[in-house]
Backbone as a ProteinNet text record, in pm:
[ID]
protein_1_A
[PRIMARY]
XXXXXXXXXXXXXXXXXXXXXXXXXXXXXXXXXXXXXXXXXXXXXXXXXXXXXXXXXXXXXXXXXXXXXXXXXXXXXXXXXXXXXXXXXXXXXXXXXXXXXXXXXXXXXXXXXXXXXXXXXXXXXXXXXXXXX
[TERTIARY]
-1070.2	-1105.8	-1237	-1339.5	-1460.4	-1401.7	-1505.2	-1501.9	-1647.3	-1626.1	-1711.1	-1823.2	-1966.6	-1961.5	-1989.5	-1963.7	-1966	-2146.5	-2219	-2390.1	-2381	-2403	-2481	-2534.1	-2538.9	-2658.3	-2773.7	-2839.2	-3003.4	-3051.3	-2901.4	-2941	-2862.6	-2766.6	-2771.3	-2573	-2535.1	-2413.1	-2308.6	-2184.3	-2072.2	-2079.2	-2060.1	-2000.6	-1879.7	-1765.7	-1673.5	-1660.3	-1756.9	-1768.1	-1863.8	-1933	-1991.6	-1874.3	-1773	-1679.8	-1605.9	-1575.1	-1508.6	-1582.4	-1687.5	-1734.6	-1775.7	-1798.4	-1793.1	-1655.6	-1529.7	-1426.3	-1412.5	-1408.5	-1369.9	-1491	-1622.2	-1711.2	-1681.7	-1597.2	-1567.9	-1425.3	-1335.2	-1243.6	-1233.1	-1380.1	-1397.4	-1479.3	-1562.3	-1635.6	-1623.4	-1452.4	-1425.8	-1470.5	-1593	-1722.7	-1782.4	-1813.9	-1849.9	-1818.5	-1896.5	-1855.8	-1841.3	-1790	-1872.1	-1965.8	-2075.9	-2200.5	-2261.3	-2237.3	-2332.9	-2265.4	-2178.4	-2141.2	-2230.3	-2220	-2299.5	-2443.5	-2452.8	-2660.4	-2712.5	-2612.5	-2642.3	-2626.5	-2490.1	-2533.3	-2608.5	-2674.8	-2756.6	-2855.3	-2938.3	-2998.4	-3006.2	-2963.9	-2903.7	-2897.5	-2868.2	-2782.4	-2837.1	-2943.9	-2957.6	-2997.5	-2930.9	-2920.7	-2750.7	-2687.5	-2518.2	-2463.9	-2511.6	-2465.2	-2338.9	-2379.2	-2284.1	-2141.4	-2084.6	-2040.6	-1960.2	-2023.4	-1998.9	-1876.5	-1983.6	-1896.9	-1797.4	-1810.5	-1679	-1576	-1577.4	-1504.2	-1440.5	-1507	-1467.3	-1354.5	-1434.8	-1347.7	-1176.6	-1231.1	-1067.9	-983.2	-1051.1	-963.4	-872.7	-984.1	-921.4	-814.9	-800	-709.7	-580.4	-574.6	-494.9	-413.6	-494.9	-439	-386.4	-447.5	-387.2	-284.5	-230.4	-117.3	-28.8	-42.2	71.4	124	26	23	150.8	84.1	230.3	335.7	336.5	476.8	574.2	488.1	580.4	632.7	474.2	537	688.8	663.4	784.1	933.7	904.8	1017	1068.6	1002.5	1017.5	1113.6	1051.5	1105.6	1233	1245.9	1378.6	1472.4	1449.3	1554.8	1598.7	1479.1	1533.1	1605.3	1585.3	1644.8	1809.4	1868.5	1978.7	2064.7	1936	2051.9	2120.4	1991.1	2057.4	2158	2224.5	2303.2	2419.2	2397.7	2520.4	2544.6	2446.1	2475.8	2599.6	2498.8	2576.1	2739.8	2733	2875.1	2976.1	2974.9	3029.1	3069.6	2957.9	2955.5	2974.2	2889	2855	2657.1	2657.5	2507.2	2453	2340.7	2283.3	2171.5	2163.8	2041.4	1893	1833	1695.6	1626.5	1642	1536.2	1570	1675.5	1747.7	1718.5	1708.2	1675.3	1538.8	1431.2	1321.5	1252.3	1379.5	1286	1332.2	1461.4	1478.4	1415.2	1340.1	1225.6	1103.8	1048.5	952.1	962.8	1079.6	1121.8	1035.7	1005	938.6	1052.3	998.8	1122.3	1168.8	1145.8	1203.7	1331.8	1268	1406	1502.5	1489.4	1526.4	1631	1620	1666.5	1749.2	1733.4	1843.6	1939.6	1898.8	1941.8	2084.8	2059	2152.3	2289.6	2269.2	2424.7	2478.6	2389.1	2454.4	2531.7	2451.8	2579.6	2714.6	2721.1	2872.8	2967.3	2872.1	2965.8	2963.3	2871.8	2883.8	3043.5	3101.4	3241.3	3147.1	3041.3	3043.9	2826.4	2785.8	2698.4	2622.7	2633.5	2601.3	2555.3	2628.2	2578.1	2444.2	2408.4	2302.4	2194.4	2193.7	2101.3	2092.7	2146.1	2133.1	2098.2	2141.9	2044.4	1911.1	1849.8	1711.9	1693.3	1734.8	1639.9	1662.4	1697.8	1692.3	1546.9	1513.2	1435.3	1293.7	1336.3	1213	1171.7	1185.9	1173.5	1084.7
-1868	-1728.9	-1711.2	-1643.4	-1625.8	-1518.4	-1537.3	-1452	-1422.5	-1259.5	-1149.3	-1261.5	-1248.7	-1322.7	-1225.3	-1246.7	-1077.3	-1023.6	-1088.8	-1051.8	-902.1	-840.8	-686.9	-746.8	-626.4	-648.5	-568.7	-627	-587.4	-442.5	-336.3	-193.4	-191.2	-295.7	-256.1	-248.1	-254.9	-191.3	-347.3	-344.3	-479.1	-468.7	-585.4	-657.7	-602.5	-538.3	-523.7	-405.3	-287.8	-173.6	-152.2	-241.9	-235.7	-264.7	-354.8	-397.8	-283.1	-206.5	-95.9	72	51.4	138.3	98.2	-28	-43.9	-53.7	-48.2	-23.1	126.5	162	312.8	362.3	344.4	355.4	354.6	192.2	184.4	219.3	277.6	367.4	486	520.8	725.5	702.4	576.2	559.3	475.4	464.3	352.8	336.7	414	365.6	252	247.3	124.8	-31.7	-85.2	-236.5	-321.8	-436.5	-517.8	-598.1	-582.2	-574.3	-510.1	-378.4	-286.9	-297.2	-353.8	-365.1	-467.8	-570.7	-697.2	-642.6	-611.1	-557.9	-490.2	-336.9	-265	-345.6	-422.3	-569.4	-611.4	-683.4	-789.5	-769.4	-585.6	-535.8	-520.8	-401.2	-372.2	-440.4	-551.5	-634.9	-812.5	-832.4	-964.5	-1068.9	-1092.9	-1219.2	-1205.1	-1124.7	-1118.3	-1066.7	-1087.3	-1015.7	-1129.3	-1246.8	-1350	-1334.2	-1365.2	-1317.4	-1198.5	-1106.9	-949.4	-936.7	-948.8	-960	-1099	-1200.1	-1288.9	-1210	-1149.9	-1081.2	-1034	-907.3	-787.1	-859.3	-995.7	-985.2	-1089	-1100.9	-1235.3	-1014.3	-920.4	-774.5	-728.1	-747.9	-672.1	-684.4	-905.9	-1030	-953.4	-981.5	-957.9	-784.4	-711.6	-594.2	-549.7	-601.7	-601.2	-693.9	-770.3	-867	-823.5	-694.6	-647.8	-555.4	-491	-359.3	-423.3	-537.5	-641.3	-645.1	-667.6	-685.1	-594.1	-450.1	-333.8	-312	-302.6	-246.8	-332.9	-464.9	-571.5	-550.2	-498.3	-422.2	-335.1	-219.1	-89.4	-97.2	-174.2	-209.4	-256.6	-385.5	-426.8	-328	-258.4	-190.5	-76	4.2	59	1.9	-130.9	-173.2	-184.4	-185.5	-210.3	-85.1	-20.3	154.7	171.8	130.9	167.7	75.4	-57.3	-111.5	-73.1	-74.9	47.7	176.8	222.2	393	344.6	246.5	199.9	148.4	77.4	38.6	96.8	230.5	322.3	444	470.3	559.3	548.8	406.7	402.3	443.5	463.2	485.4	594.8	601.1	674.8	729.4	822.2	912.6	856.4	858.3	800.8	851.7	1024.4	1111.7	1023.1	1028.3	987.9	906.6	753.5	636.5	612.1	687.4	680.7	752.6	891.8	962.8	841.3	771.1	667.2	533.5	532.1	389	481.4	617.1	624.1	710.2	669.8	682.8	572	625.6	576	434.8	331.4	268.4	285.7	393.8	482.5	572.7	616.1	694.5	603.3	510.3	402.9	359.2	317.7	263.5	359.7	524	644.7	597.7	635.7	663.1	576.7	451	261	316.9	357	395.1	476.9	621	722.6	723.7	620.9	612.2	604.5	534.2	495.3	631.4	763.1	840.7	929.3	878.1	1028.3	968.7	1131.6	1115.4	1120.1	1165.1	1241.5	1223.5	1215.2	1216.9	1319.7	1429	1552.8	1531.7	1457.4	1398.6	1334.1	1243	1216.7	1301.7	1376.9	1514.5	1557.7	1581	1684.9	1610.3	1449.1	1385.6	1379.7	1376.4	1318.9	1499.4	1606.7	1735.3	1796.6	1760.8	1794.8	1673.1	1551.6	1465.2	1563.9	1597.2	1685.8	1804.8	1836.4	1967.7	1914.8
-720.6	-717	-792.1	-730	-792.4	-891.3	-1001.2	-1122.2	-1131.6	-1226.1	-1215.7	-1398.5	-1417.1	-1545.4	-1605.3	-1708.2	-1821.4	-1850	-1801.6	-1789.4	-1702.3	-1786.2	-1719.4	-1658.5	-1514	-1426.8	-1434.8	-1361.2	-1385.3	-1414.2	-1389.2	-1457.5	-1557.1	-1625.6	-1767.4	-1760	-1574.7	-1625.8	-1607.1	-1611.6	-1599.5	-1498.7	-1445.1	-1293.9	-1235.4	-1363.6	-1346	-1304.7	-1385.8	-1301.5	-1141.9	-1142.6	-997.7	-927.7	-969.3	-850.9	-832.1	-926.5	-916.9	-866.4	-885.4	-761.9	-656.2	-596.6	-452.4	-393.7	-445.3	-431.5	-379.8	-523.6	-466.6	-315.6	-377	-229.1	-73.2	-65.6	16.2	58	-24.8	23.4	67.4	-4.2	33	195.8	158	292.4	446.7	489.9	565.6	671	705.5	793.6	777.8	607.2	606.9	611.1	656.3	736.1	593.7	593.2	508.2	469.3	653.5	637.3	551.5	538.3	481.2	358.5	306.5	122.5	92.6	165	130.9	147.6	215.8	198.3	103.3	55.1	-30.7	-191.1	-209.8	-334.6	-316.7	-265.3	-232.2	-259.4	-216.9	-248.7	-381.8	-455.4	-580.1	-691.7	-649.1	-740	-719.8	-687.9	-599.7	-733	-790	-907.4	-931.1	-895.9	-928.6	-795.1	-673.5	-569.2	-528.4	-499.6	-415	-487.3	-631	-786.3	-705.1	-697.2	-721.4	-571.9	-469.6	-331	-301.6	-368.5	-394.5	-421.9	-524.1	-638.3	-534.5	-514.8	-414.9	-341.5	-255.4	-145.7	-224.5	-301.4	-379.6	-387.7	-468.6	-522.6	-384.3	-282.9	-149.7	-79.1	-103.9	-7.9	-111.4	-286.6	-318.4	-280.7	-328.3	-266.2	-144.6	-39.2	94.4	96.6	-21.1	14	-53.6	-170.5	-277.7	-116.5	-72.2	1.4	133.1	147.4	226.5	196.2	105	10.3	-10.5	-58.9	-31.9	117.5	205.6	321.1	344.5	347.9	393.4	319.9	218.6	130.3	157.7	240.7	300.2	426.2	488.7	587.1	606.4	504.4	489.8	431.7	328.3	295.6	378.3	489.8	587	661.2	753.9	793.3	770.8	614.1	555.3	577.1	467.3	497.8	644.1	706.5	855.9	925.2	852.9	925.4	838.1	723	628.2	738	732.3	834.9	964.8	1048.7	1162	1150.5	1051.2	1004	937.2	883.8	862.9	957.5	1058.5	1138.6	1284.2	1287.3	1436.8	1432.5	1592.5	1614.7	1552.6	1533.7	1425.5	1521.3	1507.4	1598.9	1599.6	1697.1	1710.3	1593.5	1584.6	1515.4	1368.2	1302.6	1185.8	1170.1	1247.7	1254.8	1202.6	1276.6	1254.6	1092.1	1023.3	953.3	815.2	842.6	736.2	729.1	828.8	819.9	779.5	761	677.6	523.7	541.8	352.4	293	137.1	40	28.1	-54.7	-127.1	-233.9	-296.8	-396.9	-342.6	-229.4	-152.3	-114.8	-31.5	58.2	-57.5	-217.5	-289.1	-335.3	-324.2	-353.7	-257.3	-86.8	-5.6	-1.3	-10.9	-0.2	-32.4	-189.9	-296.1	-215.9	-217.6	-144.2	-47.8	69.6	210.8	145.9	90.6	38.9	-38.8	-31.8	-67.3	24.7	189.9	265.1	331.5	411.9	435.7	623.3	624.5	788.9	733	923.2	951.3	900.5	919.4	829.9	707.2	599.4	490.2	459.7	550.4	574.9	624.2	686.4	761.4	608.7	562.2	465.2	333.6	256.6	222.8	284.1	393.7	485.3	428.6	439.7	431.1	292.7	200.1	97.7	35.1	60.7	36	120.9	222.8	261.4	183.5	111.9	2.2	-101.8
[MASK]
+++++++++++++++++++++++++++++++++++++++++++++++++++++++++++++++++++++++++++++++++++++++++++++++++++++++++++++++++++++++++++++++++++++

């Protein structure tokens, strides 16, 4: 993994905060390519640019792989509730089906226990719309 070296750059500021505003930059700005990150460093920054956009790109791989991790978490535990739902109830409504695969996994991790105390489908509707509030 490239590392940022603690040398200010040529205006005086850390490596570490350039990485962190071409970050945020390129989140407010997702027009931009990563052509145009690499040009505007390169520019900017051209004695710490290669450094700088290494960096960037080792911050991005990892983050897009935490961002994996949850989603894949999300997923699975929807997946669960809903074979809990099914196995208690039977089939579970498309609409229902779907509003419990875009539960948080904060909800998803409420939702799990709870099945186990609904008596009737209803229970669930009314867990899923009270979470909507």
């Amino acid at each position: 993994m490239a590392t940022l070296s603690s040398q200010p750059t040529e205006a005086g500021l850390s490596p570490e905060f350039v990485g962190d505003i071409l970050i945020y930059v390129a989140s407010a700005a997702p027009h931009l390519t990563e052509e145009d990150l690499r040009a505007a460093v390169a520019e900017a920054f051209p004695e710490q640019a290669e450094v700088i956009v290494a960096t960037l790109a080792d911050r991005w791989k990892q983050e897009g792989f935490q961002e994996g991790l949850q989603e894949g978490k999300r997923q699975g535990a929807a997946a669960f509730v809903l074979r809990l739902l099914q196995k208690q109830f039977g089939q579970v409504s498309a609409s229902a089906a779907e509003r419990i695969r875009s539960l948080s996994v904060e909800q998803l991790e409420e939702l799990g226990p709870a099945v186990f105390d609904f008596r009737q489908l209803e229970d669930l509707a009314a867990w899923l719309q009270a979470q909507a509030k």
